[in-house]
N, CA, C and O atoms as a Maestro MAE file, in Angstrom:
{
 s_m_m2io_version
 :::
 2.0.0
}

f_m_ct {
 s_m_title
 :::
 protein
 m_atom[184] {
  # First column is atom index #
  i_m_mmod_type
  r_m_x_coord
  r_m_y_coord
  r_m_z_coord
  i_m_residue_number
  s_m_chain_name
  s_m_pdb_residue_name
  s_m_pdb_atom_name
  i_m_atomic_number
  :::
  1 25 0.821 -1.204 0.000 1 A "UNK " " N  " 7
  2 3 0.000 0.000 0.000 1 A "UNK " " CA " 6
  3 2 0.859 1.260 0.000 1 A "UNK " " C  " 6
  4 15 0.244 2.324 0.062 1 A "UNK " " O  " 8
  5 25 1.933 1.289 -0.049 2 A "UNK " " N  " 7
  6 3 2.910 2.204 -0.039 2 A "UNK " " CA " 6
  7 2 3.370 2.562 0.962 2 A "UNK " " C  " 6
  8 15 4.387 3.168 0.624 2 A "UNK " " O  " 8
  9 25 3.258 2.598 2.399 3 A "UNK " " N  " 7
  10 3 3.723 2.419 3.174 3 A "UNK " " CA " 6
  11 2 4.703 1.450 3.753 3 A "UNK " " C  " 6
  12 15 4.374 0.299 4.041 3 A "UNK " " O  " 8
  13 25 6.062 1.984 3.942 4 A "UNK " " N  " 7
  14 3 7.067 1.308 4.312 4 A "UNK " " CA " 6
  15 2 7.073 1.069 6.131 4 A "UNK " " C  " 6
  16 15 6.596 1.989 6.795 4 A "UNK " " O  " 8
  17 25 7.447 0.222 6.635 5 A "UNK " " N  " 7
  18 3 7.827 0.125 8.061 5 A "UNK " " CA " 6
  19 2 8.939 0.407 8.112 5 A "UNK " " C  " 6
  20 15 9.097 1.310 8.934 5 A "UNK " " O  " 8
  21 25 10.109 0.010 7.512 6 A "UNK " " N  " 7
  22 3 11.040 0.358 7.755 6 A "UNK " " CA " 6
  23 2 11.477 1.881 7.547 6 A "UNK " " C  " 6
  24 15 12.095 2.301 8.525 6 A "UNK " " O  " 8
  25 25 11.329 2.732 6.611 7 A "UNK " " N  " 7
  26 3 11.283 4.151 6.701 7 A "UNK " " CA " 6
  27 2 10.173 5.076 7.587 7 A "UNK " " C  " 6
  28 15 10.196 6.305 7.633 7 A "UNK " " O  " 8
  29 25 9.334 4.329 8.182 8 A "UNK " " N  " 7
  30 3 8.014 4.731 8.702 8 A "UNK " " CA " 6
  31 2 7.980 4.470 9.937 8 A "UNK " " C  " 6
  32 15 7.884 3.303 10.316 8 A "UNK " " O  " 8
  33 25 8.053 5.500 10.798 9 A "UNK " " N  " 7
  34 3 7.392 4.134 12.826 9 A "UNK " " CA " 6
  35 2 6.140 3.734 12.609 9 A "UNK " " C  " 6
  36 15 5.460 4.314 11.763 9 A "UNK " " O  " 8
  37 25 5.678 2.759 13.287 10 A "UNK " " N  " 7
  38 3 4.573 1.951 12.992 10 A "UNK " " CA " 6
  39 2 3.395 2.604 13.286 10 A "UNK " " C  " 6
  40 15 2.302 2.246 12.849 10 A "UNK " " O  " 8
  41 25 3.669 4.024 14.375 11 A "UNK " " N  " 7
  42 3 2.418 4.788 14.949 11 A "UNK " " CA " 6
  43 2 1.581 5.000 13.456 11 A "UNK " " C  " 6
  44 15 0.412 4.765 13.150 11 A "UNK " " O  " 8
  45 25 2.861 5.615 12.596 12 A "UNK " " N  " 7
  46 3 2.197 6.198 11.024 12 A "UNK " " CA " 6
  47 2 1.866 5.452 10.408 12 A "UNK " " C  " 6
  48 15 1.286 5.805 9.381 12 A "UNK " " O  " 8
  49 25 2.026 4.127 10.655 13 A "UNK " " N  " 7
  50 3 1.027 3.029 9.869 13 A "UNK " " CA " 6
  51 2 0.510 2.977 10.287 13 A "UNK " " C  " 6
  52 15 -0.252 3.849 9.870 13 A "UNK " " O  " 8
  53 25 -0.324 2.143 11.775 14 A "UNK " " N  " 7
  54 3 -1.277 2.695 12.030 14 A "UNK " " CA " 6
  55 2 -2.162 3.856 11.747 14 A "UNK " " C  " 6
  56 15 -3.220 3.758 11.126 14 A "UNK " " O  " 8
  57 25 -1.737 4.830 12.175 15 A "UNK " " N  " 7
  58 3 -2.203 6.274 11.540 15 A "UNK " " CA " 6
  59 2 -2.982 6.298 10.167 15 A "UNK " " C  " 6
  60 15 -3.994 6.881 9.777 15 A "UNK " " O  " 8
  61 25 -2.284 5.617 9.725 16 A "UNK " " N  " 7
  62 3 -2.440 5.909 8.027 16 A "UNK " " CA " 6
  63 2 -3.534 4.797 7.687 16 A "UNK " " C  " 6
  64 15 -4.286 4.981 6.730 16 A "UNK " " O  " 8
  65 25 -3.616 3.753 8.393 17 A "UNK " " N  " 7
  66 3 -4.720 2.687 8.067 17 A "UNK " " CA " 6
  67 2 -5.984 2.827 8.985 17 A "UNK " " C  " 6
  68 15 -7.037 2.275 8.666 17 A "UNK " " O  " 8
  69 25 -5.877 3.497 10.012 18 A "UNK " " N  " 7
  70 3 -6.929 4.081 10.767 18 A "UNK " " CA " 6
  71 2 -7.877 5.619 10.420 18 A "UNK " " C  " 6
  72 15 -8.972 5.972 10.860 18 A "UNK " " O  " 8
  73 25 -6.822 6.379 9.347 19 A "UNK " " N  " 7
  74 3 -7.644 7.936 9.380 19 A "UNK " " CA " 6
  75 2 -8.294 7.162 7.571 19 A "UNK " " C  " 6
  76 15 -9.408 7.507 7.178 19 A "UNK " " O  " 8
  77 25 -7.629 6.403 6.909 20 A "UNK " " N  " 7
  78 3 -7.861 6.736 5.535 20 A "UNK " " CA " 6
  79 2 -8.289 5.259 5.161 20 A "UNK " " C  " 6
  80 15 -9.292 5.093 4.467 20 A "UNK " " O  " 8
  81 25 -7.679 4.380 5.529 21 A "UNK " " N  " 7
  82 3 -8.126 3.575 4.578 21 A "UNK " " CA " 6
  83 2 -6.760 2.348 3.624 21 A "UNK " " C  " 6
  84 15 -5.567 2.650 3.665 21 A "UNK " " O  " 8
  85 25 -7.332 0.832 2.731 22 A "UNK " " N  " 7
  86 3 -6.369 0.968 2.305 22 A "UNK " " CA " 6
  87 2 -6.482 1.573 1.127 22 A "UNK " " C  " 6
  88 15 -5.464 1.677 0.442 22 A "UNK " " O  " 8
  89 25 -7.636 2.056 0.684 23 A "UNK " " N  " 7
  90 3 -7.521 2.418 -0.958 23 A "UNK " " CA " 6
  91 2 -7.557 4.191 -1.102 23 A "UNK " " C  " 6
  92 15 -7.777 4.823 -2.135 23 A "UNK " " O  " 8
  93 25 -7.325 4.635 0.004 24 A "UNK " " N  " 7
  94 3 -6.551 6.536 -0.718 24 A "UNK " " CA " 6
  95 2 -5.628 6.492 -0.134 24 A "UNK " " C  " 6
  96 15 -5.237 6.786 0.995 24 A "UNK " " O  " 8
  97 25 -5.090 5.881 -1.443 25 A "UNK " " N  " 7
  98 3 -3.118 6.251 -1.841 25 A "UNK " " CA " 6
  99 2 -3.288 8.067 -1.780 25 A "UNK " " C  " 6
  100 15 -2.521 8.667 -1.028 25 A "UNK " " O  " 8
  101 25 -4.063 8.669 -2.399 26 A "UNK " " N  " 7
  102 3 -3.793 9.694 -2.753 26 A "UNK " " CA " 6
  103 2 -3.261 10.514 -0.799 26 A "UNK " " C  " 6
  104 15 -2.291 11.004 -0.221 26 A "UNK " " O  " 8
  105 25 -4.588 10.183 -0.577 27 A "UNK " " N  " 7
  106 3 -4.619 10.915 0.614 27 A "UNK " " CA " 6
  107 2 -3.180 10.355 1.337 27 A "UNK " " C  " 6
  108 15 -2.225 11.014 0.926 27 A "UNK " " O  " 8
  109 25 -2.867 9.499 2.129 28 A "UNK " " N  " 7
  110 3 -2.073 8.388 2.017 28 A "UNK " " CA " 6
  111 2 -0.755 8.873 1.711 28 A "UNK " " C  " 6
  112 15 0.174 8.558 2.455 28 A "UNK " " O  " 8
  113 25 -0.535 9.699 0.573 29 A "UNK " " N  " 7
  114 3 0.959 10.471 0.344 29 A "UNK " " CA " 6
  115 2 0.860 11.497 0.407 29 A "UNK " " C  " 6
  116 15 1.843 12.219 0.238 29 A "UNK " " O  " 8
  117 25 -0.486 12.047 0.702 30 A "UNK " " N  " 7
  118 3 -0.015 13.461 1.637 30 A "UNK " " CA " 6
  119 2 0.115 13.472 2.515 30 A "UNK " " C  " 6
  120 15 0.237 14.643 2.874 30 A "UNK " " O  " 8
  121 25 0.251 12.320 3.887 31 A "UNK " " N  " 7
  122 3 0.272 12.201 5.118 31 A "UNK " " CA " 6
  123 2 1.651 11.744 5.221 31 A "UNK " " C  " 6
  124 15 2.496 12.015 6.074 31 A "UNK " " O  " 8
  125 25 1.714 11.037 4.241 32 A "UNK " " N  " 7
  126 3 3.320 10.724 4.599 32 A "UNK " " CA " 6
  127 2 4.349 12.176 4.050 32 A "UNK " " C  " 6
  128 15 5.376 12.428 4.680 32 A "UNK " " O  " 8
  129 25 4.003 12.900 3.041 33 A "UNK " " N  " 7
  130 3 5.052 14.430 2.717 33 A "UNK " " CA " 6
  131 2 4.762 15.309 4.157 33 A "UNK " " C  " 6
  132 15 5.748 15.826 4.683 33 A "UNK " " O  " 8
  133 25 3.350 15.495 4.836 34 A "UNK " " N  " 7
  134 3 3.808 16.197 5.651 34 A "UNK " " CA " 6
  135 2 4.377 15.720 7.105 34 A "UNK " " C  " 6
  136 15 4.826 16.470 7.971 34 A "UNK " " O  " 8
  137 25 4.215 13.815 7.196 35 A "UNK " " N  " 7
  138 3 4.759 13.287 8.332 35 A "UNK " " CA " 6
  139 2 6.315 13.234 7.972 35 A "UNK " " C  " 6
  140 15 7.028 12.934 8.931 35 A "UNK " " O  " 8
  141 25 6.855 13.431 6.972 36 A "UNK " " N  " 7
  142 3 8.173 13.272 6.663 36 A "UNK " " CA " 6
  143 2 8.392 14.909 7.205 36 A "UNK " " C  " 6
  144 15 9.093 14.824 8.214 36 A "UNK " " O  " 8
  145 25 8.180 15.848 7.026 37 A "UNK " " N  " 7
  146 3 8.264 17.435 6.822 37 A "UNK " " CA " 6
  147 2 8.245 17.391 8.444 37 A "UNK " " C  " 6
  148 15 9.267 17.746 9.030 37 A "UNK " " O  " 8
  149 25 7.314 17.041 9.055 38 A "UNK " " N  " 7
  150 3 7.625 17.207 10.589 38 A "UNK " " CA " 6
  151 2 8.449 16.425 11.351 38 A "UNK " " C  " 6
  152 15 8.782 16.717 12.500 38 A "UNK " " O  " 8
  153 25 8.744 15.584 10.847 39 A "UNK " " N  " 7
  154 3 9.525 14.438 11.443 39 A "UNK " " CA " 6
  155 2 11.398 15.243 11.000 39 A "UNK " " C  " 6
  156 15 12.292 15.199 11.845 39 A "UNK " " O  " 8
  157 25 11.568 15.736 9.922 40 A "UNK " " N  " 7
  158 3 12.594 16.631 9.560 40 A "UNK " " CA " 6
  159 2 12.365 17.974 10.494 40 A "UNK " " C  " 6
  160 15 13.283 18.022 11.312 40 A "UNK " " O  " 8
  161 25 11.808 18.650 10.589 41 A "UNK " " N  " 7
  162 3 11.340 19.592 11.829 41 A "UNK " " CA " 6
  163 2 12.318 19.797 13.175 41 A "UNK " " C  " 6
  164 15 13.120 20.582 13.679 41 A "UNK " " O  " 8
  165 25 11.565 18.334 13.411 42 A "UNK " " N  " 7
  166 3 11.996 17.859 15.085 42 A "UNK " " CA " 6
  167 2 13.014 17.545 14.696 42 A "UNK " " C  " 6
  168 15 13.834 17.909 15.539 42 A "UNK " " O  " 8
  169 25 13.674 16.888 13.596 43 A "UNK " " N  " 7
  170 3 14.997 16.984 14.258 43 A "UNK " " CA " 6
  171 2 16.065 17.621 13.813 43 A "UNK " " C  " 6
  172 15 17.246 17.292 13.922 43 A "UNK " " O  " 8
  173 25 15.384 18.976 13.071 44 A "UNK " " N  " 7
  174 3 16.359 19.858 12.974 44 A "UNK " " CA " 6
  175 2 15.983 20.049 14.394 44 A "UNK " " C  " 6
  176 15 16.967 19.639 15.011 44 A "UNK " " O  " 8
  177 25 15.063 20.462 15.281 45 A "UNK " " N  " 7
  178 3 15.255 21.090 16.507 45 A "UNK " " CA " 6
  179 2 16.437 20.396 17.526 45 A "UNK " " C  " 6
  180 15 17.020 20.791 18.536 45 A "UNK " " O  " 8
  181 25 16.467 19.354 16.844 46 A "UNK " " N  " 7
  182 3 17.492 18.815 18.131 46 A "UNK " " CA " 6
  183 2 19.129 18.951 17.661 46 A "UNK " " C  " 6
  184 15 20.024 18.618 18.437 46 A "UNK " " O  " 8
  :::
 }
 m_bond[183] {
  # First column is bond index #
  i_m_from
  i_m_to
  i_m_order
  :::
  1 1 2 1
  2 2 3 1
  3 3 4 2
  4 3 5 1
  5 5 6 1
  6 6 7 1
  7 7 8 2
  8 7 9 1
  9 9 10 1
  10 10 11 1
  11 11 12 2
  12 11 13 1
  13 13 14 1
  14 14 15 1
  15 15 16 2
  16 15 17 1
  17 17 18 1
  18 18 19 1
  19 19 20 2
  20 19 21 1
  21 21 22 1
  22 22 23 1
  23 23 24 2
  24 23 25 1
  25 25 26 1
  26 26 27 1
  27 27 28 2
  28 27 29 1
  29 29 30 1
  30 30 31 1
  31 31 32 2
  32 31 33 1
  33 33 34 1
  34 34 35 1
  35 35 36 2
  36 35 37 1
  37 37 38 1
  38 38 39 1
  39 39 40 2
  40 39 41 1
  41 41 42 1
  42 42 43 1
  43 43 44 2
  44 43 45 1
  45 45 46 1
  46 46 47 1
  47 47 48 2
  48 47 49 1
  49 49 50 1
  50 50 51 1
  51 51 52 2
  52 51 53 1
  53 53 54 1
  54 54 55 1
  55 55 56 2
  56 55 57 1
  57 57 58 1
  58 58 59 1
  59 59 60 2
  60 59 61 1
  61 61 62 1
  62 62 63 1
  63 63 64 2
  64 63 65 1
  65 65 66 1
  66 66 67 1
  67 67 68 2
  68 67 69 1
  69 69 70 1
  70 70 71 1
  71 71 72 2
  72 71 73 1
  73 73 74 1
  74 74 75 1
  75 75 76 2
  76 75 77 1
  77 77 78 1
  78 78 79 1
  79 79 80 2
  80 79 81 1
  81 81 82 1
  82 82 83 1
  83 83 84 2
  84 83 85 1
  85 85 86 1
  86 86 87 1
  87 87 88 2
  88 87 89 1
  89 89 90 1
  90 90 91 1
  91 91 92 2
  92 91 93 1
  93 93 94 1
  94 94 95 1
  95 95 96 2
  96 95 97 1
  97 97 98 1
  98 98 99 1
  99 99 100 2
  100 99 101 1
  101 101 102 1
  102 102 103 1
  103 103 104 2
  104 103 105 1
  105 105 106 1
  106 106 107 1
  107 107 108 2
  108 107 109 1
  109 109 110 1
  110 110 111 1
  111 111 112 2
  112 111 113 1
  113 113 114 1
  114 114 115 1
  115 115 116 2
  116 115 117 1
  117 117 118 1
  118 118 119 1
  119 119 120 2
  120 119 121 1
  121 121 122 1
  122 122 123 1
  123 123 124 2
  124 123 125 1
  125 125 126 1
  126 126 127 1
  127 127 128 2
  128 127 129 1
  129 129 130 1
  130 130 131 1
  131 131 132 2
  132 131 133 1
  133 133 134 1
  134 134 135 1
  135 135 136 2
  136 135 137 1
  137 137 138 1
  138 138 139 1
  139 139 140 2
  140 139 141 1
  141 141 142 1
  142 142 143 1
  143 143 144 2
  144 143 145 1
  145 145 146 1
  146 146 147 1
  147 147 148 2
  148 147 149 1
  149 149 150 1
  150 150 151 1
  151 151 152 2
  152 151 153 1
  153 153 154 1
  154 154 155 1
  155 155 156 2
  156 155 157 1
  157 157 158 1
  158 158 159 1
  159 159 160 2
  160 159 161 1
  161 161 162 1
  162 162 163 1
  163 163 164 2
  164 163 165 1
  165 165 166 1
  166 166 167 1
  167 167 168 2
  168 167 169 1
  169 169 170 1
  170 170 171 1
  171 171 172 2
  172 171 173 1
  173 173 174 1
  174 174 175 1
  175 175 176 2
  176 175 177 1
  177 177 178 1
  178 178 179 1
  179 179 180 2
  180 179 181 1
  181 181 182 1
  182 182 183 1
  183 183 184 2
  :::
 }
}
């Protein structure tokens, strides 16, 4: 479904199979551009 575990913590799979679904890919890769975007965020903060 496009979701990786290994590039992904499992919360965001979960996440991602609980808000959407398995069939919106679409939606689905916008959760992962902006879970990637915050996940880069935090750790520029650190």
């Amino acid at each position: 479904m496009g979701v990786r575990p290994s590039t992904r913590p499992s919360w965001f799979t979960s996440w991602s199979m609980a808000s959407h679904g398995p069939c919106a890919s679409v939606e689905t890769e916008i959760g992962r551009t902006l879970t990637s975007g915050i996940v880069e965020m935090v750790e520029d903060v650190r």
